[in-house]
C-alpha positions in Angstrom: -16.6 -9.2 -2.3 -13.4 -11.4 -3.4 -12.7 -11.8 -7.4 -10.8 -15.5 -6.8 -7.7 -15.4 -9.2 -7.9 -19.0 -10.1 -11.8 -19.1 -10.4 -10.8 -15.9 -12.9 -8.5 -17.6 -14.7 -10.1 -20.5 -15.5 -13.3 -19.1 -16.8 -14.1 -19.7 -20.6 -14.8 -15.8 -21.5 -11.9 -13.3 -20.9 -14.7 -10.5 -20.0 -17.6 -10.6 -17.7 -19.5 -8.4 -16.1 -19.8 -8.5 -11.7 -22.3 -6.6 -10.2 -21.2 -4.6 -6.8 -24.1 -4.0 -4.1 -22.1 -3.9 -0.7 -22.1 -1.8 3.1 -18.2 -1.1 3.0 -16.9 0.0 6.2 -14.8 2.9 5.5 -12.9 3.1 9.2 -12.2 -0.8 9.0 -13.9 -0.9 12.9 -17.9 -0.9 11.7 -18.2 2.6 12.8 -19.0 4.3 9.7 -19.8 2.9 6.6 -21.6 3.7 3.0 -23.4 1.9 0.5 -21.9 1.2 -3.0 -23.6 -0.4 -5.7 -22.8 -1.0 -9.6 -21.4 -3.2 -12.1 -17.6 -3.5 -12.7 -16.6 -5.0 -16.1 -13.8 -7.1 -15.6 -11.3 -8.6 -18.3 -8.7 -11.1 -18.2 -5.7 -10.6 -20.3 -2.6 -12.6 -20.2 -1.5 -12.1 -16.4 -3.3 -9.2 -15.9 -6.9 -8.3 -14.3 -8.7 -5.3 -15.1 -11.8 -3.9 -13.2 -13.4 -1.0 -14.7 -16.9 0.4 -14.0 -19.3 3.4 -12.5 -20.7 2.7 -8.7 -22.6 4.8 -6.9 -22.5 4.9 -3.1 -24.1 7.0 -0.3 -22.2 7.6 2.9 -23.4 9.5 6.3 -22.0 12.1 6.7 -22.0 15.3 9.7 -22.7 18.5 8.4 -20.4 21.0 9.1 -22.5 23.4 9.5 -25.6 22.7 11.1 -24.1 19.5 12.6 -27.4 17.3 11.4 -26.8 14.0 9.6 -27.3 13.5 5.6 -26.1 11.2 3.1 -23.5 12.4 0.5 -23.8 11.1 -3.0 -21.1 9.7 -4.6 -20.0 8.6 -7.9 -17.1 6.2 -7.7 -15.1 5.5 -11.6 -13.0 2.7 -10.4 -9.9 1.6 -12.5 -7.4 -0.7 -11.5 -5.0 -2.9 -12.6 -4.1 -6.2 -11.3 -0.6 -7.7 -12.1 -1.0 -11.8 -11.2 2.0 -14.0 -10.2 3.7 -11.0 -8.2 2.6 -11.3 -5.1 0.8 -14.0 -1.9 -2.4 -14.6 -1.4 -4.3 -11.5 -0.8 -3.9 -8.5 -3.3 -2.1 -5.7 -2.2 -1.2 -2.1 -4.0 2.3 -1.4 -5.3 2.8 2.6 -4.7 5.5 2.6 -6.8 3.6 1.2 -10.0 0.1 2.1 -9.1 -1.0 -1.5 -9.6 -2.6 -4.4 -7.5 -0.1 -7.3 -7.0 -1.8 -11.0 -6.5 -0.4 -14.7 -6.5 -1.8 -16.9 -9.1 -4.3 -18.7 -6.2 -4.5 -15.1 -4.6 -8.0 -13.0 -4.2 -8.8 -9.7 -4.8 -10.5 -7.4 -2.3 -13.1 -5.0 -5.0 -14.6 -4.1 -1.7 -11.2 -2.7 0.0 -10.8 -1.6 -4.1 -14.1 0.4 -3.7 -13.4 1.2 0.0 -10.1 3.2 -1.1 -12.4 5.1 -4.2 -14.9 6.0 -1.7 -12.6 7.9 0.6 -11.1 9.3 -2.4 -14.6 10.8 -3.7 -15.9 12.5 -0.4 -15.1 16.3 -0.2 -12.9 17.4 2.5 -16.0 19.5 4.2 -19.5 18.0 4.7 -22.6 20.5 3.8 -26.0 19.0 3.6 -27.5 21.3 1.2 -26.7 24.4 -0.8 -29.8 26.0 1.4 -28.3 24.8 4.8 -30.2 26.4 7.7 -26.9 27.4 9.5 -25.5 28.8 6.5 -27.3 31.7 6.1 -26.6 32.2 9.7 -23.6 32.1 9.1 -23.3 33.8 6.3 -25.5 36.6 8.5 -22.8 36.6 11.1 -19.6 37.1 8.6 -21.6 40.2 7.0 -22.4 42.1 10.1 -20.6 44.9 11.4 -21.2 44.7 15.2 -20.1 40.5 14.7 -16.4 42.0 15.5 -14.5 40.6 18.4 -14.1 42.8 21.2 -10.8 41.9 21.4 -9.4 42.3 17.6 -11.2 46.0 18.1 -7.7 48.0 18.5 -6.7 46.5 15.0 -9.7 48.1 13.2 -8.2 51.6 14.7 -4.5 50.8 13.9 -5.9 50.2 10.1 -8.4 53.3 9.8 -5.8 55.3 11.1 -4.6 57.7 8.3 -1.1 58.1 7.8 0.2 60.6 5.4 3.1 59.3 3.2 5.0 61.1 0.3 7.1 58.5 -0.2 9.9 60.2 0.4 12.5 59.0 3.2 11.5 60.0 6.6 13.9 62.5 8.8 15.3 61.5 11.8 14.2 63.6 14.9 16.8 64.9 17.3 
């Protein structure tokens, strides 16, 4: 979806509501993508655009765990500035200022806008459900004594060996 600058800037209202219902590809190669949906308000105010507004989106995701697919809710709170007469045709964001830069015959990208959120939003690890099969397994394995490597074995003696220490300085041996 493409707000057009000059379409914008030539409407009679300086606020307006546009409703969001889009697949956004989130790798920018069609191979994974999520559905957002919503209303942004957007207002006009001088040379400046601002979009503003609650979407909600569901993306697939793989569960860490248990490796089966689910969709992860998200809510997106998207707010963003647009600065026009700064920059070419198609919007792009200024680091620096944390703003969108557009020429006055420019267009905006909300769905790269709302692309951007929902990347943002997801968590960094993917669990299908507090009651994941696999995580009880998992938790199973962690609390289980015999689950030690054979291998990291020889630490457990080093550490259950007892030492006796006064504290005071030890004597050299001749």
């Amino acid at each position: 979806m493409y707000l057009l600058v000059e379409e914008a800037m030539s409407r009679p209202e300086a606020s307006w509501t546009a409703a969001f219902d889009e697949l956004v590809d989130l790798e920018g190669d069609g191979s994974w993508g999520g559905r957002a949906h919503g209303e942004l308000q957007v207002l006009l105010a001088g040379a400046h655009l601002r979009l503003a507004g609650d979407l909600t989106a569901a993306v697939p995701r793989e569960c860490d765990l248990c490796l089966g697919w689910f969709l992860e809710p998200l809510l997106l709170r998207i707010e963003e500035l647009v600065i026009i007469g700064e920059g070419g045709l198609e919007a792009t964001f200024d680091d620096d200022a944390e703003v969108w830069r557009v020429g006055p015959e420019g267009r905006v990208s909300v769905t790269e806008i709302v692309r951007q959120a929902m990347l943002l939003e997801l968590p960094t690890r993917a669990v299908c459900e507090a009651a994941c099969p696999a995580r009880e397994q998992h938790l199973t394995v962690l609390t289980t004594a015999s689950a030690v490597d054979p291998r990291l074995a020889v630490l457990r003696n080093l550490l259950q060996a007892e030492v006796e220490d006064d504290g005071s300085p030890e004597e050299e041996s001749q």
